[in-house]
Backbone as CSV, one residue per row, in Angstrom:
resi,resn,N_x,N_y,N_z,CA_x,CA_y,CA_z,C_x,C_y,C_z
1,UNK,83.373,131.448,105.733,84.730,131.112,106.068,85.666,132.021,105.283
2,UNK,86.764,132.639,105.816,87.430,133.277,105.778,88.515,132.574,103.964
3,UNK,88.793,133.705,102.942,89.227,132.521,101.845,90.531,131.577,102.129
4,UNK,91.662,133.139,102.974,93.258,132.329,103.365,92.726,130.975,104.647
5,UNK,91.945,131.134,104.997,91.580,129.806,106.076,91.211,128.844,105.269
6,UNK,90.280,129.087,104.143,90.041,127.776,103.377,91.345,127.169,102.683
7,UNK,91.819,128.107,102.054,93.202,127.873,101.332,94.186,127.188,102.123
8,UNK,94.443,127.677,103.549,95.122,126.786,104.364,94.958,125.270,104.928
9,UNK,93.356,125.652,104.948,92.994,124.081,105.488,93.108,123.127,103.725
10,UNK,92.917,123.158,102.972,92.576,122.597,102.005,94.415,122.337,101.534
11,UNK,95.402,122.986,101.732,96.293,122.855,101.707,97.396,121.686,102.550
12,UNK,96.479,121.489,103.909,96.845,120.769,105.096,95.956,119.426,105.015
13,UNK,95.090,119.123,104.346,94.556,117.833,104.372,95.170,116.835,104.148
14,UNK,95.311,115.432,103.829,95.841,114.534,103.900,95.825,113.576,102.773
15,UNK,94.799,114.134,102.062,94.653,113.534,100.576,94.807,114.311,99.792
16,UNK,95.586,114.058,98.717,95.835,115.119,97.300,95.007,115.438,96.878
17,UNK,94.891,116.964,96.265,93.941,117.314,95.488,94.195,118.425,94.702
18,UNK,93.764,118.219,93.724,94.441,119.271,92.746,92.919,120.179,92.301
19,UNK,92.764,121.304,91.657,91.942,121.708,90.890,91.972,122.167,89.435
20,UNK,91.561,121.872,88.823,91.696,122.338,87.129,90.663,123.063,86.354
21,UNK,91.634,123.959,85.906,90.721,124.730,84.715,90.398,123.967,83.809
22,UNK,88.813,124.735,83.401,88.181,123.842,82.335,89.382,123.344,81.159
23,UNK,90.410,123.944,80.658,91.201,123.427,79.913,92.254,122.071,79.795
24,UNK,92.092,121.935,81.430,93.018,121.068,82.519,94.110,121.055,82.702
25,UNK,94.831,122.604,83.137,95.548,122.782,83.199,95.349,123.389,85.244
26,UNK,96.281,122.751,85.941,96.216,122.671,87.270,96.152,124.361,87.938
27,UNK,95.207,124.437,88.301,95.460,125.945,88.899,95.228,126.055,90.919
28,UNK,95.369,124.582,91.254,96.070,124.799,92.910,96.473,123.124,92.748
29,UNK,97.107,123.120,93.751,97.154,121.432,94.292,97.895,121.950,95.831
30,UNK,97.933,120.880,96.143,97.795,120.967,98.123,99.382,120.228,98.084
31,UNK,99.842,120.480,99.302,101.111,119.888,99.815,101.134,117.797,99.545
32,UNK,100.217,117.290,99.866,99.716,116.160,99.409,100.029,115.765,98.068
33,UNK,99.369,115.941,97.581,99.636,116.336,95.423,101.399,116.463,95.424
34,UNK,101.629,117.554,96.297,103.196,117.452,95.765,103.947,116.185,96.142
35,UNK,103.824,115.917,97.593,104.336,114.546,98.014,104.552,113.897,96.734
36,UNK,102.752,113.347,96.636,102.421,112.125,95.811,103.171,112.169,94.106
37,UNK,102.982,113.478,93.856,103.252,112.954,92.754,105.071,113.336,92.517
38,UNK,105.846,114.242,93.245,107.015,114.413,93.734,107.527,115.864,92.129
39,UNK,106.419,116.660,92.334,106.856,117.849,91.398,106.954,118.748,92.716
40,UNK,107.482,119.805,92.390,107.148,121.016,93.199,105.906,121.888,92.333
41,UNK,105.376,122.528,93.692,104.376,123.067,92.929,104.397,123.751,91.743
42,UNK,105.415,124.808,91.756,105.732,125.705,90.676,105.454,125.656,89.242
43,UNK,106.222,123.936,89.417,106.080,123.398,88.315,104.849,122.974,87.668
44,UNK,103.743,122.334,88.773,102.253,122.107,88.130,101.524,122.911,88.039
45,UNK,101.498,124.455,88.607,100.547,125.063,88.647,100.631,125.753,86.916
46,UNK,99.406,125.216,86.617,99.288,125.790,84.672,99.540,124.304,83.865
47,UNK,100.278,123.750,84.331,100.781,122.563,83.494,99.511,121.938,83.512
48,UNK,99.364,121.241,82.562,97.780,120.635,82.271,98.033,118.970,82.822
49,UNK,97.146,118.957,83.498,97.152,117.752,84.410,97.366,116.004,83.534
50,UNK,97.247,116.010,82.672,97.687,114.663,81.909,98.958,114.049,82.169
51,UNK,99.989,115.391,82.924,101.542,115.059,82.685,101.389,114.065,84.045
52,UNK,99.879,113.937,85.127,100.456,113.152,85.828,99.840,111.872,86.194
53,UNK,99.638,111.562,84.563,99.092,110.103,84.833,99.877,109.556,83.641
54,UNK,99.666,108.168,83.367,100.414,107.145,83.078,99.915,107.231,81.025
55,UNK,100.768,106.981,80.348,99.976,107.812,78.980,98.705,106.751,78.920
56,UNK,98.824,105.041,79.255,97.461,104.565,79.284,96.277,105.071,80.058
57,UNK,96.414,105.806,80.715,95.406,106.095,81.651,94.900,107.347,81.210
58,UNK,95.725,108.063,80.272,94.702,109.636,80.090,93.490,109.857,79.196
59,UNK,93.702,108.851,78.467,92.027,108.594,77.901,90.990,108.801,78.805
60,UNK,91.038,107.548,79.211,89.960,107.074,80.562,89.575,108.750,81.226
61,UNK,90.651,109.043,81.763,90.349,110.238,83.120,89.668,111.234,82.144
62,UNK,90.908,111.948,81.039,89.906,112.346,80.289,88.531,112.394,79.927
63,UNK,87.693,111.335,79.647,86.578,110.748,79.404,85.688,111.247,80.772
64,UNK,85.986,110.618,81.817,85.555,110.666,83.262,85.202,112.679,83.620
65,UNK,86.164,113.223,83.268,86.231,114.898,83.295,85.615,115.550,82.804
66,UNK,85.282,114.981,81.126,84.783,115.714,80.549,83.368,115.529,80.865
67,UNK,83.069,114.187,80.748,81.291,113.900,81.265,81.336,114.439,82.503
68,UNK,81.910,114.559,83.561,81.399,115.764,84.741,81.257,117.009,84.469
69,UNK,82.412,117.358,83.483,82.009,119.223,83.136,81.032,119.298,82.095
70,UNK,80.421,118.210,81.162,79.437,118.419,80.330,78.251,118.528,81.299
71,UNK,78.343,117.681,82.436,77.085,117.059,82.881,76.781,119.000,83.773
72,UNK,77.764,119.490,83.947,77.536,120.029,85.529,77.507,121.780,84.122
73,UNK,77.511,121.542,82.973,77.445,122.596,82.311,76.163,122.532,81.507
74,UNK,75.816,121.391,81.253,74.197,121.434,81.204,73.161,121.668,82.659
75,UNK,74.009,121.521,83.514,72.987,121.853,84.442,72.519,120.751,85.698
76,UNK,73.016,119.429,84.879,72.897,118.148,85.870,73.438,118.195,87.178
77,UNK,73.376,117.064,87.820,74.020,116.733,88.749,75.613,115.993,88.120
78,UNK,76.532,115.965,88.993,77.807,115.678,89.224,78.030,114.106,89.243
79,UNK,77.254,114.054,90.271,77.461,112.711,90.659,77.006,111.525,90.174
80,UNK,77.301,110.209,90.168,76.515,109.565,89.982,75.038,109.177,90.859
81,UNK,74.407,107.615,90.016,73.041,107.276,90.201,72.888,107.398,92.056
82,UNK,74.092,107.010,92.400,74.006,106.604,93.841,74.328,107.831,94.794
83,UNK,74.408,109.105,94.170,75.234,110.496,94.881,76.045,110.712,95.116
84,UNK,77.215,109.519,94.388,78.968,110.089,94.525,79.011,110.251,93.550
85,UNK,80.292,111.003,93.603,81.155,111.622,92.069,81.713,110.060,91.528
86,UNK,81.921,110.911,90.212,82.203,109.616,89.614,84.223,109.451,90.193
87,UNK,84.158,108.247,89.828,85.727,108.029,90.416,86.085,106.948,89.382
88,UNK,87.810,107.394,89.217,88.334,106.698,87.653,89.576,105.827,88.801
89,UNK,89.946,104.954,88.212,91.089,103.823,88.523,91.305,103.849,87.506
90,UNK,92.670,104.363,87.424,94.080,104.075,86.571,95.342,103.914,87.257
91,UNK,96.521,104.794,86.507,97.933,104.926,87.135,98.490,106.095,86.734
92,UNK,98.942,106.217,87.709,99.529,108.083,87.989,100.778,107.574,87.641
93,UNK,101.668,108.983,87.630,103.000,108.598,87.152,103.618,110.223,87.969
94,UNK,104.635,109.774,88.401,105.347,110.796,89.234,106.651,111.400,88.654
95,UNK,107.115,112.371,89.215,108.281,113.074,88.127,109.433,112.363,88.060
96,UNK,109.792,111.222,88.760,110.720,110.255,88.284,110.391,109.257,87.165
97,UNK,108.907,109.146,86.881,108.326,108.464,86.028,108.147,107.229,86.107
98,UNK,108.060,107.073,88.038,107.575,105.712,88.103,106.178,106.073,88.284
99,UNK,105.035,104.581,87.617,103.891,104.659,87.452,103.640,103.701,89.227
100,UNK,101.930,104.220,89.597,101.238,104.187,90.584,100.041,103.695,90.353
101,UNK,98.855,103.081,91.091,97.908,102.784,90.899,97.557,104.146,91.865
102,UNK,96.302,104.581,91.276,95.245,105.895,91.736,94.091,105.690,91.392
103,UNK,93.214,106.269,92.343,91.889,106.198,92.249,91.713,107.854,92.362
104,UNK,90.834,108.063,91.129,90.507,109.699,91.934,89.211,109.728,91.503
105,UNK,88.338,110.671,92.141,87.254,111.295,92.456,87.303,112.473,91.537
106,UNK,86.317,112.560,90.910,85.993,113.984,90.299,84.730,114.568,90.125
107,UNK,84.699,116.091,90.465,83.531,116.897,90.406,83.903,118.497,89.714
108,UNK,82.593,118.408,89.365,82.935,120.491,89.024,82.675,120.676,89.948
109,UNK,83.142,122.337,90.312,82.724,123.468,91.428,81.564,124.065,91.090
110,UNK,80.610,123.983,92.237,79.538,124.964,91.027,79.660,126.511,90.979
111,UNK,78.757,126.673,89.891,79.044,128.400,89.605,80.427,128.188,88.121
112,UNK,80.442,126.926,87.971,81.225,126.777,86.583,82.685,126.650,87.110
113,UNK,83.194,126.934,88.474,84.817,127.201,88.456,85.451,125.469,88.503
């Protein structure tokens, strides 16, 4: 698949999704992501993704991230026992700074990205 076709479709989906450098600092998010969380992109791309959850909740996700990039940098699998990614419930928080209930899904890319 062509990369600007992936980039477009992944841009046009319907659920947010962001991607992060191992540091967690956001390096795409989709038209979705902007909706939801009401930044413009500009603004998240580099900004390290904590700014968009609720300050109780960045432990947790934290926690959840790092055991996927430990797991998927030793070499494991991603997912959990059952073959999904693991998925965190907390609360997001949007640039007006009202808080949200969110569920997100997380995985590494393989090949480390």
């Amino acid at each position: 698949m062509d990369s600007a076709f992936a980039h477009t479709v992944l841009d046009h989906i319907p659920d947010a999704l962001l991607l992060l450098a191992p540091d967690g600092s956001v390096t795409f998010l989709n038209r979705a992501a902007e909706r939801l969380f009401g930044y413009p992109r500009a603004q998240l791309l580099g900004a390290d993704y904590s700014l968009l959850l609720a300050e109780a909740a960045r432990e947790g996700l934290h926690a959840t991230v790092s055991g996927v990039l430990g797991a998927a940098h030793d070499g494991g699998a991603t997912a959990g026992a059952n073959g999904t990614a693991p998925v965190f419930a907390g609360a997001g928080r949007r640039a007006d700074a009202s808080e949200f209930p969110v569920e997100i899904t997380c995985a590494a890319l393989p090949g480390g990205g």
